[in-house]
C-alpha positions in Angstrom: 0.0 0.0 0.0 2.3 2.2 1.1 4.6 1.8 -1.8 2.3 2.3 -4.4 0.6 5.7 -2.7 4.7 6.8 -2.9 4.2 6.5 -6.7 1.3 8.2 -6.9 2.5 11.2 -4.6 6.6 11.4 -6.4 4.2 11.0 -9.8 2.4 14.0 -9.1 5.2 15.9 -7.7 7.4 15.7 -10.3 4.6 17.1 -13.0 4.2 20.2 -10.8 7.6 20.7 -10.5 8.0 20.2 -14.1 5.3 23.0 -14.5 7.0 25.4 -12.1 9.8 25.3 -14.7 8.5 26.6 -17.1 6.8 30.2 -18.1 3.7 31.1 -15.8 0.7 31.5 -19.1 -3.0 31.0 -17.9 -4.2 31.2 -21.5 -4.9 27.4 -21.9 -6.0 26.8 -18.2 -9.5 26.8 -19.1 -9.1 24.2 -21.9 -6.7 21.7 -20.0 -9.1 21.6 -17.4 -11.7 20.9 -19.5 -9.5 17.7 -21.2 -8.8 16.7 -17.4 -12.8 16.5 -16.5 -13.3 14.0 -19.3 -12.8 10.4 -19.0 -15.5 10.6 -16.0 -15.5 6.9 -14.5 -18.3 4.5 -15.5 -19.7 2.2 -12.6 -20.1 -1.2 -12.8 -19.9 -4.4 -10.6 -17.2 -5.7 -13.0 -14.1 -4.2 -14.8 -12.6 -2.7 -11.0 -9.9 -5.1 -12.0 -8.4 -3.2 -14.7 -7.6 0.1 -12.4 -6.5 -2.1 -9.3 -3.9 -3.9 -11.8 -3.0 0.0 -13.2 -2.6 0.5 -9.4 -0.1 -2.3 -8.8 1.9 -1.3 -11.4 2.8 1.6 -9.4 1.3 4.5 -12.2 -1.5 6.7 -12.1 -4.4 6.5 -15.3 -2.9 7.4 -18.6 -2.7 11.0 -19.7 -4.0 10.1 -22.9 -1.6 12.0 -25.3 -2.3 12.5 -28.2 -3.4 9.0 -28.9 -8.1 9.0 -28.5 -8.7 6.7 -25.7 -10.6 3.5 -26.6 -14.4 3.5 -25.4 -14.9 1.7 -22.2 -16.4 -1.4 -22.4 -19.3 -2.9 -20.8 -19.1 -2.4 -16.9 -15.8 -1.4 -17.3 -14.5 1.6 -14.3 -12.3 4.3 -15.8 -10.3 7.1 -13.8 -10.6 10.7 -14.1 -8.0 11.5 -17.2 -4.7 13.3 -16.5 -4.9 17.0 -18.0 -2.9 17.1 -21.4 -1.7 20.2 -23.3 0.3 18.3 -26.3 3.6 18.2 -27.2 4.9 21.5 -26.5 5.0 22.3 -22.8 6.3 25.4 -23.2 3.0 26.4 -23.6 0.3 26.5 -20.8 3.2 25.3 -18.0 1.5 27.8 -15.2 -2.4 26.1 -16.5 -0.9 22.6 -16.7 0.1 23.0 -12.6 -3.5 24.2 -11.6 -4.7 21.6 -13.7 -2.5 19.0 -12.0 -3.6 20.2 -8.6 -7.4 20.0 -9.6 -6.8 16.5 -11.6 -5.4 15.2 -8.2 -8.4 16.6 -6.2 -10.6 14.8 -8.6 -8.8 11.7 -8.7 -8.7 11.5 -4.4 -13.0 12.0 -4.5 -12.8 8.9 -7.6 -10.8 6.9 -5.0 -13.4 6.9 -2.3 -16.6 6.8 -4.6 -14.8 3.7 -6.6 -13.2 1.9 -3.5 -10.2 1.3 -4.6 -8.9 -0.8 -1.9 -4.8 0.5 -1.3 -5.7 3.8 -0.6 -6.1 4.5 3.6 -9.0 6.3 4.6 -8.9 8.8 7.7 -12.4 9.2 9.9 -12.3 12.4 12.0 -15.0 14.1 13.8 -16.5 17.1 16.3 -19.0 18.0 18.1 -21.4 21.0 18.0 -23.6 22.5 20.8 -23.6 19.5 23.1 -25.6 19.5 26.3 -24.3 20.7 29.3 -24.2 18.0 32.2 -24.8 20.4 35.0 -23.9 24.2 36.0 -21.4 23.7 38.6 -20.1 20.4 36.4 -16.9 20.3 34.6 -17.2 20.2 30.9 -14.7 17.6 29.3 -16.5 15.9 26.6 -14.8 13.0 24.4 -16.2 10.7 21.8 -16.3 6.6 21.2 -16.8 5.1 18.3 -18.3 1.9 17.4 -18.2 -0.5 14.4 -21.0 -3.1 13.3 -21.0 -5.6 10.9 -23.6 -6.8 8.5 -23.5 -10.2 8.9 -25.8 -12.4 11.1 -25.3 -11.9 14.9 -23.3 -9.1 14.5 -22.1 -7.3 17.5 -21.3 -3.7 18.3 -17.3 -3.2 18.8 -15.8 -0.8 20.5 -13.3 0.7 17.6 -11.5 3.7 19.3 -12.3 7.0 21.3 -11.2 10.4 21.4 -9.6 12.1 23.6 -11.4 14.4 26.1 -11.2 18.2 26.1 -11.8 20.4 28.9 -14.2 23.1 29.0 -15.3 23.3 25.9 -19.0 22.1 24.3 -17.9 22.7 20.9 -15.1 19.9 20.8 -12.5 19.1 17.7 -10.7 16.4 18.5 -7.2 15.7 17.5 -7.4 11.8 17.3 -8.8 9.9 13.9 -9.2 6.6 12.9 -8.2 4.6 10.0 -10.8 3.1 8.0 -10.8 0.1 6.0 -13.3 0.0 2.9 -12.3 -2.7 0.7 -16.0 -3.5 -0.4 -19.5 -3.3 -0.2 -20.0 -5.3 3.0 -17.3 -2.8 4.4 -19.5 0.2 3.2 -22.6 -1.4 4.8 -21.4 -1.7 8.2 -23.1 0.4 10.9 -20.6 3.5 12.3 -22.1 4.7 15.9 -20.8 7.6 18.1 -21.1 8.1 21.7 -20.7 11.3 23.4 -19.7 11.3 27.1 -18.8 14.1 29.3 -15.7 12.9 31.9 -17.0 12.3 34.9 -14.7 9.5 36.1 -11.2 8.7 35.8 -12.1 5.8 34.6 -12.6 6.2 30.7 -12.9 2.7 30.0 -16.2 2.1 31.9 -18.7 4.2 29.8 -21.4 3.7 32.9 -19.1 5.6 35.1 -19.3 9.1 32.5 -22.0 11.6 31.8 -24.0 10.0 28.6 -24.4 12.9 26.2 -26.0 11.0 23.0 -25.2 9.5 20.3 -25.9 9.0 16.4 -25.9 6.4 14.2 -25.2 6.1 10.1 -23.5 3.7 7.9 -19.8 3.9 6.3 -21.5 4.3 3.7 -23.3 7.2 3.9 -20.2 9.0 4.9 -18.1 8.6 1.9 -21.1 9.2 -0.1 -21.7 12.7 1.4 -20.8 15.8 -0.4 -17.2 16.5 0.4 -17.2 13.1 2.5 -19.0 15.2 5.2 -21.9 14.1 7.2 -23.9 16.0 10.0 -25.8 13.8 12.4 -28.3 15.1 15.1 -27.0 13.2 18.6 -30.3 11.3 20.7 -30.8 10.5 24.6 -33.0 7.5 25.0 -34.5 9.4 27.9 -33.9 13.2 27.7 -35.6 14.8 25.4 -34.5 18.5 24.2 -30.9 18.8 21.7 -28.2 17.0 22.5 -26.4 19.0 20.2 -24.9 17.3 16.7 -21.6 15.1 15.3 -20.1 15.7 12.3 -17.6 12.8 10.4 -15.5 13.2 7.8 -13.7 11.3 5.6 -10.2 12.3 4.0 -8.1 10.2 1.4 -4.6 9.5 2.5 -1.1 9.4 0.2 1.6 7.1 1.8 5.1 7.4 1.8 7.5 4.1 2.9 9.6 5.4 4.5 7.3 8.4 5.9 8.6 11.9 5.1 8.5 13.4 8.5 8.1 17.2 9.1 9.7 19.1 12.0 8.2 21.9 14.1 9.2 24.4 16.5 6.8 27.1 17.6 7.8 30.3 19.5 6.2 33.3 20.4 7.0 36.8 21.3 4.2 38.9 21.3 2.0 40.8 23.7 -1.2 38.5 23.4 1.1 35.6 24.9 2.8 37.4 27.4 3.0 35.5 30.6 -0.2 34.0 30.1 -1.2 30.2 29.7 -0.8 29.5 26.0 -0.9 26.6 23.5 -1.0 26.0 19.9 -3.3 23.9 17.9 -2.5 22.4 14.4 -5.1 21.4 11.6 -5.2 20.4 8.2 -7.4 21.9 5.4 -10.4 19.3 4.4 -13.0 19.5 2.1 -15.9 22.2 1.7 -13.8 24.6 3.5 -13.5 22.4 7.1 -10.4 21.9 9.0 -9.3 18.9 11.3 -7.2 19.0 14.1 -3.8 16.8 13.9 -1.7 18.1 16.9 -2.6 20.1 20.3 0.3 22.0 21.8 1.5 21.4 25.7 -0.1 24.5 27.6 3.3 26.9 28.8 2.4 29.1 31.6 3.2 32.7 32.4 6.9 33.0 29.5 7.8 36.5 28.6 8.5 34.5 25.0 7.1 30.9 24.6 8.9 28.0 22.9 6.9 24.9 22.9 8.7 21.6 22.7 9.5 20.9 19.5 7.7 18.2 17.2 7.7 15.9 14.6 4.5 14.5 12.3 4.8 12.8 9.0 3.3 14.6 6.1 0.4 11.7 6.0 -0.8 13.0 9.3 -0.1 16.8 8.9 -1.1 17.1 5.2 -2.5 14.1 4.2 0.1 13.4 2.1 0.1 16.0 -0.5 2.2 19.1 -0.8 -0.5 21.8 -1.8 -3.0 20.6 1.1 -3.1 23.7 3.7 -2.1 23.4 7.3 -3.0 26.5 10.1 -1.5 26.9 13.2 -4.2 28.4 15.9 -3.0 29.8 19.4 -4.7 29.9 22.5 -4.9 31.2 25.7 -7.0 30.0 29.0 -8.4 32.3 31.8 -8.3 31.7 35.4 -11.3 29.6 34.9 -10.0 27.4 32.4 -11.6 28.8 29.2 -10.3 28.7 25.5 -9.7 32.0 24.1 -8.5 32.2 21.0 -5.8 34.6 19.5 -5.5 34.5 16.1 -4.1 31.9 13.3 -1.6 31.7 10.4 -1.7 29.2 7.8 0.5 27.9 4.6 1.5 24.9 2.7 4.6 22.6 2.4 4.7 23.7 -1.1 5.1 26.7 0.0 7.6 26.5 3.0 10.2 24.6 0.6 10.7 28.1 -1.7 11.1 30.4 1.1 13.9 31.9 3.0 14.8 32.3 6.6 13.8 35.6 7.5 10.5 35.4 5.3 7.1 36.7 6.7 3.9 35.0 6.6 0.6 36.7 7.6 -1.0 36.3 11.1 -5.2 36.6 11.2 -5.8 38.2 15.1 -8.8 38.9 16.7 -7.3 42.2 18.0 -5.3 43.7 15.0 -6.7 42.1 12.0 -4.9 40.7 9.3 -1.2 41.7 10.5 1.2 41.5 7.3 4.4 40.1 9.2 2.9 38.5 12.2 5.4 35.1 11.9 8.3 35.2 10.9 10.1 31.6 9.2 13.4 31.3 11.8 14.6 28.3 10.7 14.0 26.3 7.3 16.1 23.0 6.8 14.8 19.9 3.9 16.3 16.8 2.9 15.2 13.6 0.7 13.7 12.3 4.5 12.3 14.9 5.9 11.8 18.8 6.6 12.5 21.3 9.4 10.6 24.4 10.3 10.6 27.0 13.3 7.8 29.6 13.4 7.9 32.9 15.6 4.8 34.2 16.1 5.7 38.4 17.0 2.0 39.7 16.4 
């Protein structure tokens, strides 16, 4: 698996690269895209073989050339076509990169409609509005999710949980869970989320928490969902009145074997941080405009200038893979009585790390100043075949 989603990801990267090369034109962008929409997959019960085998031999669908692609045949699946602008690339390089980035877009969403069986899928999900367990109560809510099969005498199985965040009644959590959806009986199966509020040290034993709700759907329905997004309305057997709502989604992972690993160091010198209780948290850009946690900074109290320990996550978990997915970086403080209040956020893309220069500025969104034009400044910038290196000062 892991091997051929390397393939895929060096495949793609080498095309943009390619692109970057040459002169920036946008007068062809229009037409490429349209070549890369065509070639729009065909279902069919039969005929998966033929992309799996594609798959295997580590190479994404043809490009088509200049050579007219033969009709598909009965039941047979076909991929989203790679964008092509002929012979001469001289022409159309800055169009054939936007078209690359949309064609790989297009091809991730064919993945998960088509099941294609080597690609790792990632479950994450929040909560909205969830009922309060009581005034004087503290708020720490967390989720649990179960798994059911189709089959005869199924049972429920406990599959993972989240982990519980204090405080707060609008929770994103930071952990996910890898799905397996290798066929229909997979996309059948019955998903069900529990929402507890902590009320004993004890997570394990569910009857010893605060029952929030819960809501159920199938697999199914979630990678079916516009953007892989579903909103579900959470239910108390015995309390009537909103509960308050789950949303799940769904994000296509590319693999790298060995992982390319990404180090960060976060530091801070600016007024809003000033010897105050602050942390940092990191999420990566989804679909239809959403954003999932991936990492939660340790909380450092009462620093002049912050530096939080440094850390390291592969670019599956930070960016799913892919070089032009976004990443933000969110900071926090808490009151006296433990609440969140948030700061302000930057955000950028490995794509976009790897051209700058120490010393370069990226823009910082605060809920005091506005948009502030040099509010982080890149410290540090180190890459290598393995990996990357990155330090961020936030200065406000």
């Amino acid at each position: 698996i892991d091997k051929v989603g390397e393939v895929r990801l060096k495949r793609g990267l080498t095309l943009w690269e390619e692109g970057e090369q040459e002169e920036e034109e946008e007068e062809r962008e229009g037409e490429c895209w349209r070549q890369g929409r065509e070639g729009e997959q065909e279902l069919g019960a039969s005929g998966r073989g033929s992309m799996e085998d594609d798959l295997k031999k580590q190479k994404f669908p043809d490009a088509g050339g200049s050579k007219a692609r033969a009709p598909a045949k009965d039941g047979e699946i076909r991929a989203p076509k790679r964008p092509d602008l002929g012979g001469d690339r001289s022409k159309g390089a800055g169009a054939l990169k936007n078209a690359e980035k949309k064609f790989l877009k297009t091809w991730q969403s064919w993945v998960v409609e088509q099941k294609i069986s080597d690609v790792p899928l990632e479950l994450n999900l929040e909560g909205s509005n969830l009922a309060n367990s009581g005034l004087f109560k503290k708020k720490a809510p967390f989720a649990v999710v179960f798994l059911k099969g189709i089959g005869d005498g199924a049972d429920w199985e406990r599959f993972g949980d989240t982990e519980a965040i204090q405080n707060v009644l609008n929770p994103k959590f930071v952990a996910s869970f890898r799905m397996a959806c290798t066929s229909d009986a997979d996309r059948e199966q019955q998903l069900r989320v529990e929402f507890y509020n902590r009320a004993h040290k004890d997570k394990d034993d569910l009857g010893k928490q605060d029952f929030i709700g819960s809501a159920t759907t199938k697999l199914g329905d979630v990678l079916s969902a516009p953007g892989q997004t579903l909103q579900l309305v959470l239910k108390h057997p015995t309390k009537a009145g909103d509960r308050g709502t789950c949303t799940l989604f769904v994000d296509t992972l590319l693999t790298r074997d060995p992982p390319f690993e990404i180090a960060l160091q976060v530091k801070a010198d600016a007024p809003s941080t000033e010897k105050k209780k602050t942390y940092y948290v990191i999420s990566r850009a989804l679909r239809k405009s959403n954003w999932t946690p991936v990492y939660m900074s340790e909380t450092v109290k009462d620093a002049v200038s912050p530096t939080w320990e440094s850390i390291t996550l592969t670019q599956e978990r930070l960016t799913a893979g892919a070089d032009d997915r976004a990443f933000r970086i969110e900071f926090y403080t808490k009151s006296l009585l433990g609440k969140h209040e948030f700061i302000g956020s930057f955000s950028t893309k490995y794509e976009t790390l790897k051209t700058m220069k120490e010393g370069a500025k990226l823009p910082f969104s605060s809920t005091r100043e506005g948009l502030i034009a040099g509010g982080v400044i890149l410290t540090r910038t180190e890459i290598s075949a393995s990996g990357a290196s990155f330090e961020f000062t936030f200065v406000e």
